[in-house]
N, C-alpha and C positions, 0 to 999 in steps of 0.2 A: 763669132762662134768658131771654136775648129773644127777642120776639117780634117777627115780622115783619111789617112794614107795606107797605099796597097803598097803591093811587090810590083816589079814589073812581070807583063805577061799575065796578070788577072784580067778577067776581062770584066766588063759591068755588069752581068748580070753576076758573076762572081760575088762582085762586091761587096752587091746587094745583098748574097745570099750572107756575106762572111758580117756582114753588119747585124744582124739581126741572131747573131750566135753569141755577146756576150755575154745575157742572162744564161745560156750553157753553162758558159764556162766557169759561171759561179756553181751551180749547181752541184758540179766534177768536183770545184776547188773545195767547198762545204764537205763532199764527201769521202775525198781524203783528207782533210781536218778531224774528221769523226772515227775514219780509220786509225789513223795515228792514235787518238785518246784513245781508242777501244784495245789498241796494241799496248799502251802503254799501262793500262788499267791489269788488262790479263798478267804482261811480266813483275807486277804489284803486286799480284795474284800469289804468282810462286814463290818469290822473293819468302827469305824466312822473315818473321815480325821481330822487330826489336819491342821487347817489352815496357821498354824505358818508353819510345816513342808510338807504342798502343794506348789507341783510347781509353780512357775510365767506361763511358758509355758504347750504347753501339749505335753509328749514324742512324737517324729514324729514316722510312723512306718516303718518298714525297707521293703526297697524292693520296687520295683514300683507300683503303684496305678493307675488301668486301669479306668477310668468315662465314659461310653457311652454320644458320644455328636453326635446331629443331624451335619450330615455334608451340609450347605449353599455354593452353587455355587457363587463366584464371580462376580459381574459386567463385563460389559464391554465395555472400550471406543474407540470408531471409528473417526480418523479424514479421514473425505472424503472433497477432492480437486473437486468444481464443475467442470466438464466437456461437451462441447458445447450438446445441446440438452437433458441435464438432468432434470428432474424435482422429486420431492419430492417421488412419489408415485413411477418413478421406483428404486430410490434410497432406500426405503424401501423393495422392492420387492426383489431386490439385496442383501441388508444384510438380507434375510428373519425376519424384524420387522412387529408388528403388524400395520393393516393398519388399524383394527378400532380407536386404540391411534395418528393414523395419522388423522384422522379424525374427532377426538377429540380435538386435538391439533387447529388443521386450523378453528376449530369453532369459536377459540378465536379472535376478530376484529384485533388487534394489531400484531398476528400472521401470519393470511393469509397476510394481505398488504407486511409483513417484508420477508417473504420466497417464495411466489407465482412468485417472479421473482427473480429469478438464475442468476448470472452471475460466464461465464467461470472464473475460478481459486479463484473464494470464497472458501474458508474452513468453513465449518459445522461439529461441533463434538458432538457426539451422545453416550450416555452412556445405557444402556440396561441389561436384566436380563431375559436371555433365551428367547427373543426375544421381550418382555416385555417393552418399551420406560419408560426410568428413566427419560433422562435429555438432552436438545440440547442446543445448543449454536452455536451463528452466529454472526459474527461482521459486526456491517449497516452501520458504517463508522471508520473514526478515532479514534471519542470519545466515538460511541456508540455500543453498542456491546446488544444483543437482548438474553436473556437467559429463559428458558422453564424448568419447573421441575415439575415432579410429587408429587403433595398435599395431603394425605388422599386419594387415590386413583385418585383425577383427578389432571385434570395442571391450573396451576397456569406461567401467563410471566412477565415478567418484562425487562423495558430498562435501564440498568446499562452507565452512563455517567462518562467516564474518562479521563479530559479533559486534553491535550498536554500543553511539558511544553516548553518554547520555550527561545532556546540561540540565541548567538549571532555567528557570524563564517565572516569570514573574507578570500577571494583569489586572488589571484595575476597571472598574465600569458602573457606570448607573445605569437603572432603566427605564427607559422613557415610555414602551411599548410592550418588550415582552423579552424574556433571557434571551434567548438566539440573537434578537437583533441588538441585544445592547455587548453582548461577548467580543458578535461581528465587530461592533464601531469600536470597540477598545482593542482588535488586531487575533482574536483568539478564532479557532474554531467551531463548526459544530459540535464536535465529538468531545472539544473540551466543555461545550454549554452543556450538554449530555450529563458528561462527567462530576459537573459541580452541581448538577442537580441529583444527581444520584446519592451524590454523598449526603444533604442536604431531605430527599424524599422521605425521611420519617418523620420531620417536624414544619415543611412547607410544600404545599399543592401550588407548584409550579403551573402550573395553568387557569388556576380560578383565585389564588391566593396575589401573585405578585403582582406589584401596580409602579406605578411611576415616582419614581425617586428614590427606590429600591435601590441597592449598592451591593457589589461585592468585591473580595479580595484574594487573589488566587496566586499562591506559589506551584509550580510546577513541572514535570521535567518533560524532556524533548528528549526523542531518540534520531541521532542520525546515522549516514554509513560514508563513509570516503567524503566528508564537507558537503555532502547533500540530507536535506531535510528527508527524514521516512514517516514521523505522525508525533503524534504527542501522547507522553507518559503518563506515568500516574500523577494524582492532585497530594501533595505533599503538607498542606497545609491552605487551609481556604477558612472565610469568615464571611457569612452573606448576614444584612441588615432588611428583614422583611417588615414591614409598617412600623419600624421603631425598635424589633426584637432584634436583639444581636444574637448569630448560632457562629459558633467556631468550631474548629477539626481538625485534627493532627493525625496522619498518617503514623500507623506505626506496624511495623510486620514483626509475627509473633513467631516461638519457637519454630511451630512445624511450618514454618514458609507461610502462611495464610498473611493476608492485609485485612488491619482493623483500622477504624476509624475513631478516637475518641473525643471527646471537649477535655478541655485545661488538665480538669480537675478527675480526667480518669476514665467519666465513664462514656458506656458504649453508645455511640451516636445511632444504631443500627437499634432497632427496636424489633418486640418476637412480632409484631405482624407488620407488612407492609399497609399504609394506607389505602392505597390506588393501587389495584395489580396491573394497571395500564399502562406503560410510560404516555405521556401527554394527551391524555385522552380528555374529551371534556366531558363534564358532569352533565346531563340531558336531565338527569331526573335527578332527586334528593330523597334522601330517608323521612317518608310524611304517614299520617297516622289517619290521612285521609286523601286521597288522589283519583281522579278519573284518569279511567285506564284506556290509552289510547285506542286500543283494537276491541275491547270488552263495552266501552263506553260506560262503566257507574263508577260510582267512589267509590272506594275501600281502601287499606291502609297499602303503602307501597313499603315494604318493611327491607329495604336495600336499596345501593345505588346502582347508577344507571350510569352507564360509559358510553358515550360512542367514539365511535373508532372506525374507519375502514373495515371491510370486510379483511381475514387474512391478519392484523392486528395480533401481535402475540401476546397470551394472558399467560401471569404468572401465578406462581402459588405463591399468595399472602405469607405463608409461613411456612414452617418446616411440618410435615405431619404424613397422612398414609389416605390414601383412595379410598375411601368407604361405599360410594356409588359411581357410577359409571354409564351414562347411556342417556336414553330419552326420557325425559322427566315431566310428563305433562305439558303446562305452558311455559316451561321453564326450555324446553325443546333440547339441543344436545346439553347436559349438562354432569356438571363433577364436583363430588361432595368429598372434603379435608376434614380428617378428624386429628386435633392439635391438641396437646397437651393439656392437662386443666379441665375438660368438659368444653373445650373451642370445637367448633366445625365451620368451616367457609363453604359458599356455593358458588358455583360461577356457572351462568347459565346463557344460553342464546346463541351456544358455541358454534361456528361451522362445520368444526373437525375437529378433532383429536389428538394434541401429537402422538406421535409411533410410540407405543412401550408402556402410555397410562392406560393398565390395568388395573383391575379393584385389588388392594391390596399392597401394591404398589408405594414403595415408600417415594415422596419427594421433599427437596431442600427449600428452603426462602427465594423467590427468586428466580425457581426454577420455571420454563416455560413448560404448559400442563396442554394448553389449548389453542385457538382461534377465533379472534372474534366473528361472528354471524350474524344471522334476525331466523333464526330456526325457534319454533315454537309461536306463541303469543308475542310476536318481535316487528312495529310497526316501520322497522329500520336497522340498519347494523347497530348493535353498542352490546356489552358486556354489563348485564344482572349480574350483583353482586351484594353477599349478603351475608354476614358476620353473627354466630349464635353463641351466647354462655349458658351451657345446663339447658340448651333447645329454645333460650328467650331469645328473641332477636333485639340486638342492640347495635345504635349507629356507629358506621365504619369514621364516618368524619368527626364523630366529636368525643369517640372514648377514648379513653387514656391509655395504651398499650405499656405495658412494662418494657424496660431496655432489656437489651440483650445484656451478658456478664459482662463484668468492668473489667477492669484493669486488675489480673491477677496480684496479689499481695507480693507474690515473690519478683513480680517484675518493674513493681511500682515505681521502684530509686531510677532503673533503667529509664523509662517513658519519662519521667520528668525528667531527666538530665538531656535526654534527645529531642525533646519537645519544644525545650524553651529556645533553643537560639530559633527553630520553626514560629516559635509565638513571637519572639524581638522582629523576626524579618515581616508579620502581619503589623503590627506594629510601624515600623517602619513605613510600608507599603502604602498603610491607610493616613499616618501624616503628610505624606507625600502626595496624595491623593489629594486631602483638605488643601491642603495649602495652593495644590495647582488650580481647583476652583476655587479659590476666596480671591487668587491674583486674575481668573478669568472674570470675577465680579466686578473688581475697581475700574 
């Protein structure tokens, strides 16, 4: 190792002290090193810049760079599901929003009318800023959808129309049990089984008539919005086979905008009285010329039919015609009496209630709901008395013969068949398609 050498005339404890100073003397030497850069950096400073030899960019500087920035709370958006007995104000009360901006809001005409009535399972979505009302939106139907947003501090609405695009769709089915569930297994809806019974309800009693091996054939349209499914359309053409009978339909809409219904050959599938005022009700009782009467206990004749139904059950007017009576009718209990063209009158009796508006006199359409079903009166149960008179004879609802409604206008005739048949080729189609895929699930 070497050893270290003094001057002369140090003495040792010098030595020592001078031995343990060379980390100093770095410390010094570091520090005029950094003097120097920092002298040299500043006359760099002043120095003019040659352009030639200036950066494009400017040195970034090392290390992180803190910016004080005001920190801004987020918005925030609420989808609330209306719920029965909700209204605006406790729904504001509840997301604690401001209720003068609700009140501000509902000043607007277009507003109040669109939100002032609620209905259970609407969605309303609401954007906010510490409780502050940004922005709502409400969809008023289908197409339209009702949108509010804050303008320069007040609101400003608008109704945004986005109108459905609509396909084509097409299904096929037998039934093993009952329409609903053979629609379901062939991939349709209820509201399409609904549908194809409706067109179909003046010539087959969907609840006591269809049996097992029944078949039908349905063209029909789908409505969507932005590539999402919203329901399903109208029946465009349909063909059901009830015990053997074949019924067909072809949609066709007539000058003033109305939808008809026809068969092939023109005429009107819609007949002047409905059979059943009940959609799916079951028959309890039948038209007999002698029956013991549940609550009375003797025979006597039952000269009408019998529905039950739920209490609440909507009863329709058979036909088109005018309120002749109105009110408690014996054991017939709330009941309403249809005087129809010809010397017709219908009764519908046992009613709970009333809809709002049937007074005596009162004109209604086919179709139209008049009532509710009950067991008011002589009623050992809910169901809908129902009771069909020509010239005051009472005759059965199930097995007379109703005349059709008017065919197919003379002037429109050429029309309806030329738009009808590629409808009847595509039933056609549909049902060979149908045969063939059971005769190959047979082998």
């Amino acid at each position: 190792m070497q050893q270290a050498v003094f001057p002369a005339g140090y003495l040792a404890t010098d030595a020592a002290a001078l031995a343990a100073r060379p980390r100093l003397f770095g410390v010094f030497a570091s520090c005029a090193v950094a003097s120097v850069a920092l002298a040299a950096a500043w006359w760099s400073l002043q120095a003019p810049v040659d352009p030639v030899l200036a950066p494009a960019e400017p040195v970034p500087l090392q290390g992180p760079v803190v910016i004080a920035q005001a920190q801004v709370a987020p918005s925030q958006t609420v989808e609330i599901e209306i719920r029965r007995n909700d209204t605006l104000e406790a729904l504001f009360r509840r997301l604690q929003l401001s209720l003068s901006d609700l009140a501000e809001m509902r000043a607007l005409p277009e507003v109040r009318k669109s939100l002032d009535r609620l209905i259970p399972g609407d969605v309303i979505m609401l954007t906010h800023l510490n409780g502050a009302l940004e922005s709502l939106t409400r969809r008023l139907s289908d197409t339209a959808t009702l949108v509010v947003t804050r303008d320069q501090g007040s609101f400003a609405a608008d109704v945004i129309e986005t109108p459905l695009d609509v396909r084509s769709a097409s299904l096929t089915g037998t039934v093993t049990s009952s329409l609903f569930g053979a629609v379901s297994t062939a991939g349709g809806s209820d509201p399409l089984a609904v549908a194809l019974a409706d067109v179909f309800k003046y010539d087959i009693d969907f609840v006591n008539e269809v049996q097992p091996g029944d078949s039908f054939v349905v063209a029909y349209e789908e409505k969507w919005r932005d590539s999402e499914f919203v329901r399903d359309g109208d029946i465009v053409a349909a063909e059901f086979v009830n015990r053997g009978r074949v019924f067909r339909a072809v949609r066709y809409v007539m000058p003033d905008g109305s939808v008809e219904y026809f068969t092939p050959e023109g005429n009107n599938v819609r007949k002047a009285f409905l059979r059943f005022p009940v959609s799916f009700a079951r028959v309890s009782s039948g038209f007999s010329r002698g029956r013991r009467h549940p609550v009375l206990n003797i025979v006597r004749a039952h000269r009408g039919i019998d529905f039950a139904a739920p209490v609440g059950t909507p009863i329709k007017a058979a036909g088109s015609g005018r309120i002749i009576e109105r009110g408690r009718k014996g054991g017939y209990g709330n009941a309403i009496v249809l005087a129809h063209p010809g010397g017709v009158t219908t009764l519908y009796g046992h009613m709970s209630r009333f809809k709002r508006g049937m007074l005596i006199g009162q004109k209604v359409k086919q179709g139209e709901v008049i009532g509710y079903v009950g067991m008011t009166g002589l009623a050992n149960g809910p169901h809908l008395h129902y009771e069909y008179r020509v010239g005051g004879v009472h005759r059965n609802p199930a097995t007379i013969k109703f005349p059709s409604a008017e065919s197919i206008p003379a002037g429109l005739r050429e029309d309806f068949l030329a738009s009808s048949a590629p409808l009847l080729a595509q039933l056609d189609t549909l049902r060979s398609a149908a045969e063939t895929q059971i005769a190959m699930a047979e082998l």
